[in-house]
Residue, then its C-alpha position, 0 to 999 in steps of 0.5 A: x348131763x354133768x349136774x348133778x353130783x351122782x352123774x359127776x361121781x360115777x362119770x369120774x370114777x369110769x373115767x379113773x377106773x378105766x385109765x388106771x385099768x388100760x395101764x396096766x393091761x399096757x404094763x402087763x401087756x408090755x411085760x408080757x411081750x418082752x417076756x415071750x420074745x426072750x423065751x422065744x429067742x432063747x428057744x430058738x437059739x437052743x433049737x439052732x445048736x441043738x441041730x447043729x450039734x446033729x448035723x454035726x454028729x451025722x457027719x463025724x459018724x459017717x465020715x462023709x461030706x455034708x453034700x454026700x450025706x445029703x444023697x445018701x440020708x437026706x430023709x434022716x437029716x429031713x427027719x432031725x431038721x423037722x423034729x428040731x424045728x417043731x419043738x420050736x415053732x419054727x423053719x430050719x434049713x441048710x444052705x451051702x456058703x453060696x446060699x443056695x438051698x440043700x435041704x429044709x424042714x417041713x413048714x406050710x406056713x412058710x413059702x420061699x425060694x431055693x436059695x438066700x441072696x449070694x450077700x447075705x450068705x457072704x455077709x453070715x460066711x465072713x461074720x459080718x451080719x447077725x441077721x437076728x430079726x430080718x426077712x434075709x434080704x427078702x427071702x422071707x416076706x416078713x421079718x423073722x426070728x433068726x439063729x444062724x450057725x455055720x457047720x464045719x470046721x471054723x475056718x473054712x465052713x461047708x454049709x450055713x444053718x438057719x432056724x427062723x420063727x415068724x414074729x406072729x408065732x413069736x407074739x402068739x402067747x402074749x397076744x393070748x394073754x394080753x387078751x386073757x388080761x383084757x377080759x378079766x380088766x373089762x370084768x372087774x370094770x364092769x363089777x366095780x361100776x356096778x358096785x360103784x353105781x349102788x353106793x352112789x346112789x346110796x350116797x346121793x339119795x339122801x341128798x335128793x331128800x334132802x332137795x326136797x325137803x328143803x323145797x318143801x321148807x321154802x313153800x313153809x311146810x316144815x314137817x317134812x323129814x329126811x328118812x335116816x339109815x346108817x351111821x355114817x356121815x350121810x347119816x350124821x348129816x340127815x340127822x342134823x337136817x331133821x333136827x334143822x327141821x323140828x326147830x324151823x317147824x318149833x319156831x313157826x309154831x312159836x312164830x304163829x302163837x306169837x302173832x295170835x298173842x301179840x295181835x291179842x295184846x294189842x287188839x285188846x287194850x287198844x279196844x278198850x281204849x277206843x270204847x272208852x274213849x267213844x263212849x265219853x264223846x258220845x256222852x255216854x259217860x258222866x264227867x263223874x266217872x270219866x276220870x276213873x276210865x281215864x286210869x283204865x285207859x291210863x293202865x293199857x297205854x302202859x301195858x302196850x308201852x311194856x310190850x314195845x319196849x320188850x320188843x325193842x329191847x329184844x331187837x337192840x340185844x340182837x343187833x349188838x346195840x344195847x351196851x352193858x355198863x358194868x358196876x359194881x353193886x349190892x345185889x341183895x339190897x336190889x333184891x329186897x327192893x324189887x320184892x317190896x315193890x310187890x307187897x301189894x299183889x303178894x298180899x293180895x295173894x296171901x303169899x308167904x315169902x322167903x329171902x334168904x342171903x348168905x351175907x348182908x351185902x353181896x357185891x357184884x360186877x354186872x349192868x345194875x339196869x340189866x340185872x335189875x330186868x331180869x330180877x324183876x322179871x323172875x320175881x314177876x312170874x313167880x307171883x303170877x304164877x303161884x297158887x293162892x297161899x303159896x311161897x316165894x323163895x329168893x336166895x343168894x349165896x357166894x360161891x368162890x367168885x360167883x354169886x347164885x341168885x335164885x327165885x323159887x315158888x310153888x304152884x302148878x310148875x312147868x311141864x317136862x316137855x315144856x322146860x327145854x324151850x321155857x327160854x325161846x322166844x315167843x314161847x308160853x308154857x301157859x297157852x291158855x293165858x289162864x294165869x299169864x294174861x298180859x305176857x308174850x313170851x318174850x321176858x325170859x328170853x330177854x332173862x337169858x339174853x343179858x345173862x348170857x351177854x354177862x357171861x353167865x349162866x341160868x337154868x330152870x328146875x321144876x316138879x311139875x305140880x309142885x314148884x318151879x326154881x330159877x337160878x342164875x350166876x354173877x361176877x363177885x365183885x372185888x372192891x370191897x366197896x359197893x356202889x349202889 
């Protein structure tokens, strides 16, 4: 029931919306009662010496006794008695000191005897009990609010008064509006659950697409997405899951073109290997020419050799194994030597070429094997991929304490779309292995790896057509001396 986050969410905010609301129905309820039995106290207290002071007045005005009154006025003093208690919801009647009854408001609700017990008469007649909540010794069945006065005169008291409102009178508004309190807290309740149902849902929804979608990744379908709306931090998130998303399904794309390419590089040379070989233990080959398709099969051992030990290469720097030793040494002079390595295949090319060095010996500190990898592999790709009479151009400057090192060439360039992932594993620009026969994606990734493992950085700019320039930096050697 409590598993997932929507049911845990909504469960627990009933939970403290429905605490925090019968708190303060009970505080208020509270409030409200102690409120409303004051009042009423007060109210009955004001109506106990407002008769009082009436009996009193008919008394000094006629001159007689209270129980003569009572045979002469008994209506008129009933009448005052009636109109004195109606005000405030309550029974008044006089008793003599022994308690026995001489005349009571009108008040259905209230049914009693003809007289109060002798001792709580004697009790209020001596000033020894108050009486203010009680049943008056069982004149009442349940306890009432009572104000009690005595009339006449202080020392000797002729007649005892007594108002008495019942406590259910005395909590009728309280119960009023701790009802009124009650339904509007249940209203609220309901809106809020509501309200708060709707932005769960809101909130939890984009995290059930993302479940599936993440399942559907687990069953390697990775063009799923996560639909975005709003820009808050569940929007943020699916966003992130999305863009997640596009580089899984950029890998995969990268993974499959990287098993075709690399089942093709190995199925390749390992064919011709096998004919060759075939064919000169069959005899199908003179002794004369063997030698010539012994280099051949020399020529794809070594191409087969390459590719291992980029793979190799690319697993070590990945796992942290392949550790740089740092050395100072003549980056230029490095440069001019990889580049005559390659005179033959720029001539073959009729390439003209550029080489341009701020100074004659440009020290740095860097791995020498590792720099001279990635130079190599620079200069390797800007000859395979110029046009025939194109340029090469190799610069190196200092810059404060780096130095920039950068191979540039014309020919057809690298796509826009294409220039973000030049540096991903496994990733040709060129699919149609048109000009890139022999590569796997794997060299400039190797490039960027040591470069960023110098601390350094590296970029590519191209025009699309036109050119294409890579640019890396190194450390500036301090020593004054180069080690090369």
């Amino acid at each position: 029931m409590f598993k997932s986050i929507f049911t845990k969410y909504i469960t627990a905010f009933m939970l403290i919306t429905l605490v925090s609301f019968i708190l303060l129905a009970l505080i208020m309820g509270s409030l409200i009662s102690n409120y409303s039995s004051e009042a009423k106290k007060t109210l009955v207290e004001n109506t106990a010496d407002s008769t009082a002071e009436n009996i009193g007045v008919f008394i000094r005005l006629s001159g007689k006794t209270l129980p003569e009154l009572l045979e002469t006025n008994a209506d008129q003093l009933k009448k005052s008695l009636n109109t004195q208690a109606q005000n405030s919801e309550a029974t008044a009647f006089v008793t003599d000191t022994s308690g026995k009854l001489l005349i009571a408001s009108e008040h259905p609700e209230d049914e009693f005897g003809d007289a109060i017990p002798a001792e709580v008469a004697a009790n209020v007649t001596a000033g020894q009990e108050i009486y203010s909540y009680s049943d008056l010794g069982g004149f009442f069945e349940k306890k009432h609010l009572n104000s009690i006065r005595l009339i006449g005169p202080e020392d000797e008291p002729s007649a005892i008064l007594f108002v008495c409102a019942p406590s259910a009178q005395m909590s009728a508004v309280a119960n009023k509006m701790t009802r009124t309190v009650a339904v509007a807290t249940l209203m609220v309740f309901v809106v809020a659950l509501i309200a708060v149902y709707l932005m769960s849902e809101k909130i939890t929804e984009p995290l059930k697409d993302m479940s599936k979608a993440a399942k559907a990744f687990a069953q390697g379908r990775f063009d799923v997405r996560v639909p975005v709306s709003g820009e808050d931090e569940i929007g943020e998130l699916a966003k992130a899951f999305n863009n997640m998303a596009s580089s899984l399904e950029k890998q995969e794309d990268m993974r499959n073109t990287f098993l075709a390419n690399i089942s093709h590089d190995l199925r390749t040379p390992m064919t011709s290997i096998s004919g060759i070989i075939d064919c000169i233990i069959d005899g199908a080959i003179p002794p004369e020419k063997q030698n010539h398709y012994l280099e051949q099969i020399a020529g794809e051992v070594r191409r087969l050799s390459r590719l291992v030990s980029s793979l190799l290469d690319i697993s070590r720097m990945q796992a942290g194994e392949r550790k740089f030793n740092m050395t100072s040494f003549d980056v230029c002079e490095m440069a001019r030597q990889i580049l005559i390595s390659f005179e033959q295949r720029l001539d073959e090319k009729k390439m003209e070429v550029s080489f341009d060095c701020s100074s004659d010996n440009i020290a740095v500190t860097a791995d020498k094997d590792a720099i001279h990898q990635v130079l190599f592999n620079l200069i390797d790709n800007a000859v395979k991929f110029s046009n025939e009479g194109g340029e090469l151009t190799i610069r190196l400057e200092e810059k404060d304490q780096k130095v920039s090192v950068s191979v540039r060439n014309t020919g057809s360039g690298i796509p826009p779309e294409d220039l973000p992932f030049v540096f991903d594993r496994f990733y040709k620009s060129d699919k149609s292995r048109g000009l890139d026969k022999t590569g796997v994606g794997l060299g400039l990734f190797i490039v960027r790896t040591i470069i960023e493992r110098h601390g350094e950085q590296i970029n590519v700019k191209s025009e699309y057509g036109k050119d294409c320039e890579f640019t890396f930096t190194l450390k500036k050697a301090q020593e004054t001396k180069t080690r090369q």
